[in-house]
Each structure stands twice: as structure tokens, then as C-alpha cells.
VMD Tcl script that builds the backbone (N, CA, C; Angstrom):
set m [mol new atoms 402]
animate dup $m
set s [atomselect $m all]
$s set {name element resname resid chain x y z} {
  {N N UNK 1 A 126.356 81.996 38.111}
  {CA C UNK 1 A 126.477 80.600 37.965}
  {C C UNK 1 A 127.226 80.268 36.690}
  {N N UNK 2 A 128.222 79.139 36.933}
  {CA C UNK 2 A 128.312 78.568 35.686}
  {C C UNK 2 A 128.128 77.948 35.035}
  {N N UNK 3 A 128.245 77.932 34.121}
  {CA C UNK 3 A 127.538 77.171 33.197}
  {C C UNK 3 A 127.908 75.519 32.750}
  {N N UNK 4 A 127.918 74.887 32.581}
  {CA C UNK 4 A 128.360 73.236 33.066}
  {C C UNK 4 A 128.861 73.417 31.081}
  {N N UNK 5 A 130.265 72.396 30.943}
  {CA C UNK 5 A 130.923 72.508 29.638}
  {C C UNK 5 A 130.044 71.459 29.146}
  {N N UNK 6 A 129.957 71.483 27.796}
  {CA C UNK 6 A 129.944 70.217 27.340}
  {C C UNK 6 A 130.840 69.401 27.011}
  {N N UNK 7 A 130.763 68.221 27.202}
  {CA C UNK 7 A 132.303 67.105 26.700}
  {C C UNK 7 A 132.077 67.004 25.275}
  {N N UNK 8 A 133.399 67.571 25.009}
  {CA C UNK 8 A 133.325 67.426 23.520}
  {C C UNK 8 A 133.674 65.471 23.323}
  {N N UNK 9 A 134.444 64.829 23.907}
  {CA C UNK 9 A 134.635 64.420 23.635}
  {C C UNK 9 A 134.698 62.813 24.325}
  {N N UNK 10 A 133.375 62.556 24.523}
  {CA C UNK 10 A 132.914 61.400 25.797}
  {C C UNK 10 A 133.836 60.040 25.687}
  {N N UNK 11 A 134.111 59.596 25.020}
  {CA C UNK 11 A 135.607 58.660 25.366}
  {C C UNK 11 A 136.848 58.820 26.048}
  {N N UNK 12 A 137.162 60.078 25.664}
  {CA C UNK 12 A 138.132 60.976 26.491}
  {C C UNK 12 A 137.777 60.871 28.050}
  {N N UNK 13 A 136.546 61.631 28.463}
  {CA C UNK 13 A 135.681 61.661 29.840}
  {C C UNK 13 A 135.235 59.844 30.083}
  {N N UNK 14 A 135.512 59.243 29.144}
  {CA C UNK 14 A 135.133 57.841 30.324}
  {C C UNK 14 A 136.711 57.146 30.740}
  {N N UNK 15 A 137.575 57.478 29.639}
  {CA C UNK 15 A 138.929 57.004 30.054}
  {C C UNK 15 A 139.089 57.785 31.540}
  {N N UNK 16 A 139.435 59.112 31.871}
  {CA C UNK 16 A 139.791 59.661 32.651}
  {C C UNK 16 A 138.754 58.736 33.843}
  {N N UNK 17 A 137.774 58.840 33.607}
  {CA C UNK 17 A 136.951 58.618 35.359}
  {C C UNK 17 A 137.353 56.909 35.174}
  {N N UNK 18 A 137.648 56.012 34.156}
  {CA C UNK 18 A 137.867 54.270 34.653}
  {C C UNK 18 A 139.376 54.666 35.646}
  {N N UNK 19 A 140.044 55.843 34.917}
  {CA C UNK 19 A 141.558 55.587 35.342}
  {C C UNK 19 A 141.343 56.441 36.743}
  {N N UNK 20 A 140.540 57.508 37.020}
  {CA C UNK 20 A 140.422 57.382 38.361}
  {C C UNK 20 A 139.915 56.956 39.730}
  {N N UNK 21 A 139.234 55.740 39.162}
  {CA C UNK 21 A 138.668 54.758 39.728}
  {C C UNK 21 A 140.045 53.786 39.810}
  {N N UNK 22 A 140.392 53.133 39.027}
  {CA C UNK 22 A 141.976 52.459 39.024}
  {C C UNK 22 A 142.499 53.048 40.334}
  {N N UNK 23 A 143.204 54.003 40.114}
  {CA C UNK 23 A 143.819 55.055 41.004}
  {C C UNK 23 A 143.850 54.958 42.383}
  {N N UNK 24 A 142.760 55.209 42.566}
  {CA C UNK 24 A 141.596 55.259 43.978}
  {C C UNK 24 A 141.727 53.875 44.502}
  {N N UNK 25 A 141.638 52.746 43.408}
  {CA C UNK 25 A 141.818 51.560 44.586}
  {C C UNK 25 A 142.738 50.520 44.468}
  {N N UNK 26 A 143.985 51.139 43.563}
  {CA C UNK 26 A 145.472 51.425 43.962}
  {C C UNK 26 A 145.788 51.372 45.021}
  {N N UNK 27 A 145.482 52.448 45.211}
  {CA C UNK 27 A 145.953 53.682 46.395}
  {C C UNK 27 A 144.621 53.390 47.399}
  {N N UNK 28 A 143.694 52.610 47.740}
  {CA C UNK 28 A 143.397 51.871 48.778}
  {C C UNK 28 A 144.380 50.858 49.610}
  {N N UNK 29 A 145.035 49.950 48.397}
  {CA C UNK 29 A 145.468 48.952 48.458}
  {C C UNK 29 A 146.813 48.883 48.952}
  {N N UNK 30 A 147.623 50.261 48.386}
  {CA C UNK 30 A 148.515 49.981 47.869}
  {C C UNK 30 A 149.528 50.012 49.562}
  {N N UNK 31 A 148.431 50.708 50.468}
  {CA C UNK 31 A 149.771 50.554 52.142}
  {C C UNK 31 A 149.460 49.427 52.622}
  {N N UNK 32 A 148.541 48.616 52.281}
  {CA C UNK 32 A 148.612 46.812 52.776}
  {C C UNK 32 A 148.880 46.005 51.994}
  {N N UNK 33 A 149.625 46.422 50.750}
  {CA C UNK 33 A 150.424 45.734 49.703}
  {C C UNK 33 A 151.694 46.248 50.775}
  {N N UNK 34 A 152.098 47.473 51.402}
  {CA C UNK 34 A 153.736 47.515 51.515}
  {C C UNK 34 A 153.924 46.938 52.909}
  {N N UNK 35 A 152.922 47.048 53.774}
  {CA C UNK 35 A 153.311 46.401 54.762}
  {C C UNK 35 A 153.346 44.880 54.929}
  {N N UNK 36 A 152.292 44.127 53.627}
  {CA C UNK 36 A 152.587 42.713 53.517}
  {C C UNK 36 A 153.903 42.001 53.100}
  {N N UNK 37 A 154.496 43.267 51.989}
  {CA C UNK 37 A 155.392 42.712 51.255}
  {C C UNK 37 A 156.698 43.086 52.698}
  {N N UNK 38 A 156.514 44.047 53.398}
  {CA C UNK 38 A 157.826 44.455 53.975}
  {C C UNK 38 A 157.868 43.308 54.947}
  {N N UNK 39 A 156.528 42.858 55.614}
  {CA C UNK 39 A 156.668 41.704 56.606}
  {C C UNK 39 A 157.427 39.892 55.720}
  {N N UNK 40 A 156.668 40.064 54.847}
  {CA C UNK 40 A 157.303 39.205 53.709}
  {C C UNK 40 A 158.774 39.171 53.647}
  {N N UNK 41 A 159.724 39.945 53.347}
  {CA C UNK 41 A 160.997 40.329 53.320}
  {C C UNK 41 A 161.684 40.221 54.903}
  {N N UNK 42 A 160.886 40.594 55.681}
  {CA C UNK 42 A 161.326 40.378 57.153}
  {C C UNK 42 A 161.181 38.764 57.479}
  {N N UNK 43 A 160.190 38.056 57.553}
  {CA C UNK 43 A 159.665 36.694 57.333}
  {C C UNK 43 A 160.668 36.043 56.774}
  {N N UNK 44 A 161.114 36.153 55.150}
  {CA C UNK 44 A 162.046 35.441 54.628}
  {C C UNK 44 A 163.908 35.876 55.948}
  {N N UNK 45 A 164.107 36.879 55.634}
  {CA C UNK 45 A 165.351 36.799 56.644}
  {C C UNK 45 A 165.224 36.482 57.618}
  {N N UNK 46 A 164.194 36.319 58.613}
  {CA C UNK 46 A 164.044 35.911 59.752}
  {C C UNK 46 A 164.393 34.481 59.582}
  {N N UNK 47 A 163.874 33.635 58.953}
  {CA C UNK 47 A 163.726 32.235 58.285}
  {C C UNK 47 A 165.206 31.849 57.935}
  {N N UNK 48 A 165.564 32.926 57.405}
  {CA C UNK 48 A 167.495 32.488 57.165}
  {C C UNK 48 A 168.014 32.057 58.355}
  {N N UNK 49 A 167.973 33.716 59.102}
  {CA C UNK 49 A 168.791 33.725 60.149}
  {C C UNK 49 A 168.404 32.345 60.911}
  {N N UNK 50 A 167.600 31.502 61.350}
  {CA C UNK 50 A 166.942 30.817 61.895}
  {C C UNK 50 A 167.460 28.997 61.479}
  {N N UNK 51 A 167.826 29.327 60.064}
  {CA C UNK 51 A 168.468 28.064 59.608}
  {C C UNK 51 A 169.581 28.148 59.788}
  {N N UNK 52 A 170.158 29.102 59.550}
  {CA C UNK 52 A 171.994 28.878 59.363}
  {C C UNK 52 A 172.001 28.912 60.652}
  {N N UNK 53 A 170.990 29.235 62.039}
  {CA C UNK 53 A 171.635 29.038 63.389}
  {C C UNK 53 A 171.340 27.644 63.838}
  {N N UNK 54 A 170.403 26.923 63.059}
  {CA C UNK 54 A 170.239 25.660 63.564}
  {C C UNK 54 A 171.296 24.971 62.720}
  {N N UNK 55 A 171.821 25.689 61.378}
  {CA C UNK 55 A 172.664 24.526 61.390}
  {C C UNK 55 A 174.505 24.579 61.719}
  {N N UNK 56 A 174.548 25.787 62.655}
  {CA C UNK 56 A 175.987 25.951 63.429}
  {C C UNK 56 A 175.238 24.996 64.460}
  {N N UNK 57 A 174.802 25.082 65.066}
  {CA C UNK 57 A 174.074 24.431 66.120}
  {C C UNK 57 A 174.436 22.987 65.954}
  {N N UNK 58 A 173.454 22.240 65.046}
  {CA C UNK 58 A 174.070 20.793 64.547}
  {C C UNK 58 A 175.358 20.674 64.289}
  {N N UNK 59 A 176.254 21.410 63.728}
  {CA C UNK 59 A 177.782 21.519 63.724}
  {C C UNK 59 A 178.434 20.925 64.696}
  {N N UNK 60 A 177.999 22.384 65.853}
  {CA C UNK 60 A 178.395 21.903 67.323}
  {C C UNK 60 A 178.183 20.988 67.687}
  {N N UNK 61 A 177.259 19.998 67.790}
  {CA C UNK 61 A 176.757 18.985 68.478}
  {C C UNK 61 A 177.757 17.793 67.693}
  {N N UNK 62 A 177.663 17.953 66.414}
  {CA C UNK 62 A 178.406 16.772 65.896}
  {C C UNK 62 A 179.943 17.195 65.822}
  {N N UNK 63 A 180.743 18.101 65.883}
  {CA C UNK 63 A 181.826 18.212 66.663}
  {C C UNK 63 A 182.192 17.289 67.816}
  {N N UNK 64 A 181.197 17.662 68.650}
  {CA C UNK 64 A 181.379 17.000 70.239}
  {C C UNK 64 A 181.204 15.745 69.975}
  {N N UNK 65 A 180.371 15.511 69.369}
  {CA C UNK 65 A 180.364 13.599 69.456}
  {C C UNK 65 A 181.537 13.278 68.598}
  {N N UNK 66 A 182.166 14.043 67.644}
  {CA C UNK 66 A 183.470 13.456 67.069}
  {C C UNK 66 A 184.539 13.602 67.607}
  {N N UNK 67 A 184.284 14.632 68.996}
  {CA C UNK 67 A 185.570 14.534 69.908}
  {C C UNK 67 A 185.289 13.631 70.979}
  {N N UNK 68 A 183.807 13.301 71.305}
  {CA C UNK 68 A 183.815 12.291 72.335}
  {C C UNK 68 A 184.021 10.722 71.636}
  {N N UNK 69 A 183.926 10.524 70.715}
  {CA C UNK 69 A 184.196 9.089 69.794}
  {C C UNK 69 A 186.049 9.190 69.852}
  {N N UNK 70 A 186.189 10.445 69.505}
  {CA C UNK 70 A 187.607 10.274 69.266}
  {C C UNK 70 A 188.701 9.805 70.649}
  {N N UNK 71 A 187.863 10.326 71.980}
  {CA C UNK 71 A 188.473 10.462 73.163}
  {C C UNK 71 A 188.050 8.538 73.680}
  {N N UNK 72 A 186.955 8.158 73.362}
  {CA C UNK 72 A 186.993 6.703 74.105}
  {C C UNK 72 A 187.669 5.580 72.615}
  {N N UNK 73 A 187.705 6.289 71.684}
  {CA C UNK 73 A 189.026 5.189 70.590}
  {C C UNK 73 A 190.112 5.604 71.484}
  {N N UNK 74 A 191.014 6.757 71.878}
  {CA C UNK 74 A 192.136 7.251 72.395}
  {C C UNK 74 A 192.603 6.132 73.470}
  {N N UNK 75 A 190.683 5.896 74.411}
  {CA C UNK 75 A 191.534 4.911 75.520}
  {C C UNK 75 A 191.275 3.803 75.044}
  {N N UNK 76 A 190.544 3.108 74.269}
  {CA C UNK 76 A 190.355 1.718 73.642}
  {C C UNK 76 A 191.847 1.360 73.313}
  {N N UNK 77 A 192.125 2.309 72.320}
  {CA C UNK 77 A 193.715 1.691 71.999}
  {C C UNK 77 A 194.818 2.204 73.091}
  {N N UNK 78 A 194.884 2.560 73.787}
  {CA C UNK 78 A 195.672 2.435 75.253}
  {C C UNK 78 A 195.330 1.402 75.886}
  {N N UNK 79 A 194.252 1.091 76.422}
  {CA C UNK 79 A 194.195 -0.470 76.396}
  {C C UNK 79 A 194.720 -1.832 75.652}
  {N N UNK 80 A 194.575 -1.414 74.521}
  {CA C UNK 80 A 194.956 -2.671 73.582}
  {C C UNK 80 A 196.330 -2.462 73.654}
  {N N UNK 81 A 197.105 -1.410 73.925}
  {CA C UNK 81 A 198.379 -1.428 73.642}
  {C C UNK 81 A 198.891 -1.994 74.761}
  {N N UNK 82 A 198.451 -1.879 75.933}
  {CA C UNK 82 A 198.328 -2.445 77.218}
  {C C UNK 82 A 198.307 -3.822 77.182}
  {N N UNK 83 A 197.897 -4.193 76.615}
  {CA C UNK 83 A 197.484 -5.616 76.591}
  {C C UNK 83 A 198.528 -6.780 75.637}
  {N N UNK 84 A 198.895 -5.885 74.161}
  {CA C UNK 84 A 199.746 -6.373 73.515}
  {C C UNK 84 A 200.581 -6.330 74.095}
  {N N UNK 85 A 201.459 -5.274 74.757}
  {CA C UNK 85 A 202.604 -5.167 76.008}
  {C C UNK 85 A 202.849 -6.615 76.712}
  {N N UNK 86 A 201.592 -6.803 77.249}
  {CA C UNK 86 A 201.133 -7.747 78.628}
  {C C UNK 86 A 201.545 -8.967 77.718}
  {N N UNK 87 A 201.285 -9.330 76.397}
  {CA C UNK 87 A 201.020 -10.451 75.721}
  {C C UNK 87 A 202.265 -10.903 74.806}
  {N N UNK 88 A 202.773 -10.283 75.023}
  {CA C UNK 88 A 204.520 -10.389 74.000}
  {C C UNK 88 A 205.597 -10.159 74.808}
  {N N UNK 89 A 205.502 -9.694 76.229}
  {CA C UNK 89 A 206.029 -9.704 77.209}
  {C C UNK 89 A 207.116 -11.333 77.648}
  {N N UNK 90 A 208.437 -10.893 77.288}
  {CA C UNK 90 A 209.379 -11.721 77.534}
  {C C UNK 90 A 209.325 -13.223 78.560}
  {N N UNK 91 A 209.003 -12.193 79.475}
  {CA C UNK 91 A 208.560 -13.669 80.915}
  {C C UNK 91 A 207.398 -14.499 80.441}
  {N N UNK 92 A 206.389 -13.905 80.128}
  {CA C UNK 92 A 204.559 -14.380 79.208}
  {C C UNK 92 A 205.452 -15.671 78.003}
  {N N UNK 93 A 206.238 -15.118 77.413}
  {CA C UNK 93 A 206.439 -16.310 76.319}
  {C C UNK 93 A 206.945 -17.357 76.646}
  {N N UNK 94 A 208.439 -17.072 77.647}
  {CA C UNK 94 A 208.969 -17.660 78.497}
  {C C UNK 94 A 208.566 -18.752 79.479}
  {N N UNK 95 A 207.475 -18.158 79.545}
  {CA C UNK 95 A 206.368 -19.189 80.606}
  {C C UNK 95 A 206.044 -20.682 79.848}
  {N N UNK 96 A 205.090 -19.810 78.930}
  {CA C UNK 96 A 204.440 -20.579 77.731}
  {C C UNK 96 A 205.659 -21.844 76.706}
  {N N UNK 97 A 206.442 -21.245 76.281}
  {CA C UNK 97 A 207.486 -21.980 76.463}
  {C C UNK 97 A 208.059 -23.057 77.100}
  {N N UNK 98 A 208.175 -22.900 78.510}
  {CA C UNK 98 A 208.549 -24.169 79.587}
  {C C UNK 98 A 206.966 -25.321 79.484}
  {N N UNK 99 A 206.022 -24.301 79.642}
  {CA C UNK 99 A 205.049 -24.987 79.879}
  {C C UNK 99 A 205.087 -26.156 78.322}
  {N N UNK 100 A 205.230 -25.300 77.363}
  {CA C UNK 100 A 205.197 -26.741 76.360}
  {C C UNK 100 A 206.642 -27.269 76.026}
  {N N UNK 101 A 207.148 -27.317 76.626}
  {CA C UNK 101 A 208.478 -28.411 76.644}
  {C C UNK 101 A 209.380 -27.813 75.477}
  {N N UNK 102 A 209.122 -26.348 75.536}
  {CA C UNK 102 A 210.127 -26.160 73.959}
  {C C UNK 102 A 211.407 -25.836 74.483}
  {N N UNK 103 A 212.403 -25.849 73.717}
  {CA C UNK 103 A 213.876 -24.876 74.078}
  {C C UNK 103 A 214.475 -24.752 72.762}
  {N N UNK 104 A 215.521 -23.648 72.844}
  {CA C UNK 104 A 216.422 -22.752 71.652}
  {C C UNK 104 A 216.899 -24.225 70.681}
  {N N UNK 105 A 216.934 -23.706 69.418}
  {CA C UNK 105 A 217.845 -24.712 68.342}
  {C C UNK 105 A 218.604 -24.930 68.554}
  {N N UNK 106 A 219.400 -25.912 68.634}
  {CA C UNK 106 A 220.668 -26.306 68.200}
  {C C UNK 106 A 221.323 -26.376 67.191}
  {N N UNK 107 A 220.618 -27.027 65.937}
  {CA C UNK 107 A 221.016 -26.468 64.600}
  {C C UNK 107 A 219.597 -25.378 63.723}
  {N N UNK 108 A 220.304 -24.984 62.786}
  {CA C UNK 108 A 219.500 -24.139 61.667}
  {C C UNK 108 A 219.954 -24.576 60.569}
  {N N UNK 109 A 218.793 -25.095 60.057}
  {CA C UNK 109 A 218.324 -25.387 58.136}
  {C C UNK 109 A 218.441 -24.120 57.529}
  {N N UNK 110 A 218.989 -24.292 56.940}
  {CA C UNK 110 A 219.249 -23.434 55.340}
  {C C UNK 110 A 218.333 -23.650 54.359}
  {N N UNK 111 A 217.367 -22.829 53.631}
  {CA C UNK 111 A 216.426 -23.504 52.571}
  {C C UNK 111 A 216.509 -22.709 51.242}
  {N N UNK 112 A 217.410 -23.069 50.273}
  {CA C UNK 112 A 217.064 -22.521 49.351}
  {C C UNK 112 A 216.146 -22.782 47.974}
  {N N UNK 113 A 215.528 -21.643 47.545}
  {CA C UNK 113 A 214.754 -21.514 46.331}
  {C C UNK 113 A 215.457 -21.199 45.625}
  {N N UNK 114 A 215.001 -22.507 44.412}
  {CA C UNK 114 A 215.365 -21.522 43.092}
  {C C UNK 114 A 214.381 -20.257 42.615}
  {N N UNK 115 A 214.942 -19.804 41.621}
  {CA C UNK 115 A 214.207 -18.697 40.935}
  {C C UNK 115 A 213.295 -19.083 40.195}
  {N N UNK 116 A 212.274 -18.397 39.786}
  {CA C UNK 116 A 211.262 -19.375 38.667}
  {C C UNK 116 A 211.615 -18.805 37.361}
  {N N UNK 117 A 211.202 -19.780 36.681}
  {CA C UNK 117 A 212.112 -19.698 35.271}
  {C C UNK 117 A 211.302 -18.716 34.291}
  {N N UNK 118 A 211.902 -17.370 33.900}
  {CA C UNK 118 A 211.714 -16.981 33.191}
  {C C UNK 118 A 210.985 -17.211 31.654}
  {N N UNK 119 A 209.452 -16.892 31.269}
  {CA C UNK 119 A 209.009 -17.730 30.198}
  {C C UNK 119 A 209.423 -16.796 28.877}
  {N N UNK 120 A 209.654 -17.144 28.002}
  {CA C UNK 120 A 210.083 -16.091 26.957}
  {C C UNK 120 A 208.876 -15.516 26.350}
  {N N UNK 121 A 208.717 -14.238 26.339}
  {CA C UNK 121 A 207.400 -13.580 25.736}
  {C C UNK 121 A 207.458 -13.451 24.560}
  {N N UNK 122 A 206.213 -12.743 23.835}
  {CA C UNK 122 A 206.305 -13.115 22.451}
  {C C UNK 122 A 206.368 -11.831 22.021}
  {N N UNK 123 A 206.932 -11.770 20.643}
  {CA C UNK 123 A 207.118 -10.412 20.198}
  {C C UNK 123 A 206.249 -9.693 19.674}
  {N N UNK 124 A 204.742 -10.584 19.686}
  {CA C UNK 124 A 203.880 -10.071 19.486}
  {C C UNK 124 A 202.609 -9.824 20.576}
  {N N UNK 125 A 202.355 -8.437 20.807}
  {CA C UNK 125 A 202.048 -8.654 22.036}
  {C C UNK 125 A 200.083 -8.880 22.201}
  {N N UNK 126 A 199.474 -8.624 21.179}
  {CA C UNK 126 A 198.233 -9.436 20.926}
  {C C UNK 126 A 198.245 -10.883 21.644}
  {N N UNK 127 A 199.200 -11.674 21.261}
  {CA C UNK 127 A 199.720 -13.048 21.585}
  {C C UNK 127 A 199.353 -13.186 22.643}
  {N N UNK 128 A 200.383 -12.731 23.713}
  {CA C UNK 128 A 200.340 -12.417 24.734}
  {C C UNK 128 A 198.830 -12.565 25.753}
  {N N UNK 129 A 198.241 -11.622 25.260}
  {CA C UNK 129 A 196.781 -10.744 25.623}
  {C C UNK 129 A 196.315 -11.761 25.302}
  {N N UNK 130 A 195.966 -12.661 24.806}
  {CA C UNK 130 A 195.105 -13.656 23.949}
  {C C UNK 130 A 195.503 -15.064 24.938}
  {N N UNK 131 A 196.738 -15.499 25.294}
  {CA C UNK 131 A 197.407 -16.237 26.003}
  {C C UNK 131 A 196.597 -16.244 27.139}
  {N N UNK 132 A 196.946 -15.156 27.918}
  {CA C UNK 132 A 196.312 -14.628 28.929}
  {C C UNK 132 A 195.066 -15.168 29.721}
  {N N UNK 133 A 194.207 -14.452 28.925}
  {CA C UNK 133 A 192.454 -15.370 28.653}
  {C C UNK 133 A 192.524 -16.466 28.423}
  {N N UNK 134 A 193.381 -17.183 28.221}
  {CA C UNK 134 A 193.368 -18.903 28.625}
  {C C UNK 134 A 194.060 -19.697 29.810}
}
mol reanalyze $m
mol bondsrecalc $m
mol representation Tube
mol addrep $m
């Protein structure tokens, strides 16, 4: 038999057994620490991938409504152009015309303007600025 040591040195022997107690439930812990954290890391990219597809998604959608807005302006103003056509249309004025008793000039007035008269500015141009505000 042997003989059991004595600890020389019992601080020594309580460090060692706290730190293998530590150790021990570490290393309980420590494979449902990696599979939390790895699902964690999966979780977050999953979560990416998941936004940036909803927001191509919204992209698309508002694409289409800016090509379907763009396609009924396209015929709105084909219409209107239709219509201005219809409304400036030679015979249309022509009509309108007889109907109110008008016909072509015979003579044309001449109208002239003078120019407006140049005011003389001042050589100081504070003056001016000050003028101004009144």
C-alpha cells in the first residue's frame, strides 16, 4: 500500500481542485454554448438573406407600378394630343369664325414703343442698394 502524501502546501491543493471544478463546468457548458452561438450566426444570415429578398421584391413591385403609371400617362397624353389636334384644327376655327361674324383684316396698325429711359446710376454703389429698399 501506499502511503497517501502529505500536501505540503494546501493553497496550492485548493487552487488546483476550484480550477478543476471551473473546468468541468466549462466543459459541461461549453457544446451548448457552440451550438447556440452557431445557430445564432445561422439565425442572423438567415435574417439577411430574408431582408435583402424582401427588399428586391418591393423593388419589383414598385418598378411595375412605375411602368404601369408610366404606360396610362403614355395614353393620357395621346389623347390630349388628340384632342389639341381636334381643337386647332383649321375647319374647327373656321367654323367658329363664320359662326361669330369675323373675317381677315383689311388694314394692320403698326404700334410702336419707345424705349424706357435709361436712369443714370450712381457711382456709388451703397447708394444704389439703399435706393432700392425704398
Amino acid at each position: 500500500m501506499v502511503a497517501p502524501q502529505r500536501i505540503t502546501n494546501p493553497r496550492r491543493a485548493r487552487t488546483a481542485t476550484q480550477t478543476r471544478i471551473v473546468k468541468k463546468h466549462r466543459a459541461r457548458y461549453s457544446g451548448i454554448l457552440n451550438v447556440t452561438l452557431g445557430l445564432c450566426i445561422a439565425l442572423v444570415g438567415f435574417m439577411g438573406y430574408v431582408m435583402l429578398l424582401s427588399n428586391a421584391t418591393s423593388l419589383s413591385y414598385q418598378v411595375d407600378r412605375a411602368r404601369a403609371q408610366r404606360d396610362a400617362l403614355q395614353e393620357q397624353t395621346a389623347r390630349l394630343d388628340d384632342a389639341i389636334a381636334q381643337a386647332s384644327s383649321e375647319e374647327r376655327l373656321a367654323a367658329i369664325a363664320a359662326k361669330l361674324h369675323m373675317r381677315d383684316a383689311q388694314t394692320f396698325a403698326i404700334v410702336r414703343i419707345a424705349p424706357p429711359e435709361v436712369v443714370a446710376k450712381s457711382r456709388i454703389p451703397l447708394l444704389d442698394t439703399i435706393a432700392a429698399w425704398f
